[in-house]
Phi, psi and omega in degrees: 000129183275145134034272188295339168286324215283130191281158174271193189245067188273181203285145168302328178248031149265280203322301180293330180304320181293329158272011189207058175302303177326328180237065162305343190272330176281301192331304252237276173009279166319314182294327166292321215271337165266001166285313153335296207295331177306321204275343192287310170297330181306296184307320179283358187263306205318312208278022191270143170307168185242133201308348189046032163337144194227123164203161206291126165346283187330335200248013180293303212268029180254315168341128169251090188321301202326321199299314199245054173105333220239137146298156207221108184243354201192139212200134174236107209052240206257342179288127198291106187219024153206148173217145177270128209193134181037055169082334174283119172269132189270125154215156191316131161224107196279133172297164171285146167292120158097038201259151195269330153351286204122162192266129197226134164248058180311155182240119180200154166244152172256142183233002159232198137322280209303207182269333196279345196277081161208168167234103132344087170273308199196134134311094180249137182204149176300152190308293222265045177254160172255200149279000000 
C-alpha cells in the first residue's frame, strides 16, 4: 500500500456513507443523531462534579494539569490562575496571609447564588492545613 492508498481517518458517517451509497439520507441522518449523542454527553460530563483532589503546596507550580484531566487557559506571569477541566473553568484563589487554616490554593468555580455554591477541582495546600 503507497501513501497515497493509505486511508484516513474518516467520521463514522462518511464510512456509512461510502458503504450505503444507495441511502444518503440514512447517512446525513445518522450523522445529526450522533452529533446529538456527542453534545448530549459533552452537557452530562460538563454537570458532573468537580472531583476536590488534594495536593501538597510544594507540587503546584510544578503540576502537570493533564494528570487529572484539566488544561492551563490562563496564566498570571509564570503562575497558573485558570484551568479547564470537563468544559468548566476553574480559577485560582490563594488563601488570605494569615488564614487560621493554613496557606492554601484553590482551582474552584461558583456554581450558584449562595456563599456555599462552589466546586473545588483541586486544592494545593500544606500537609498540616485543613478544609
Amino acid at each position: 500500500m503507497t501513501a497515497q492508498d493509505k486511508p484516513t481517518a474518516p467520521g463514522m458517517a462518511q464510512v456509512l456513507k461510502e458503504e450505503a451509497p444507495q441511502a444518503p439520507e440514512q447517512a446525513v441522518s445518522l450523522e445529526r443523531y450522533l452529533s446529538s449523542i456527542a453534545k448530549s454527553l459533552a452537557i452530562l460530563a460538563s454537570q458532573a462534579p468537580a472531583p476536590r483532589y488534594q495536593r501538597t503546596l510544594s507540587e503546584l507550580d510544578s503540576f502537570d494539569w493533564r494528570y487529572i484531566g484539566a488544561r492551563v487557559i490562563g496564566k498570571h506571569g509564570q503562575a497558573v490562575s485558570v484551568v479547564e477541566w470537563n468544559g468548566q473553568r476553574f480559577y485560582r484563589r490563594d488563601s488570605a496571609e494569615g488564614d487560621k487554616k493554613g496557606k492554601a490554593v484553590r482551582f474552584s468555580r461558583k456554581t450558584g447564588s449562595g456563599e456555599t455554591d462552589w466546586q473545588t477541582l483541586v486544592t494545593f495546600k500544606d500537609n498540616g492545613a485543613t478544609d
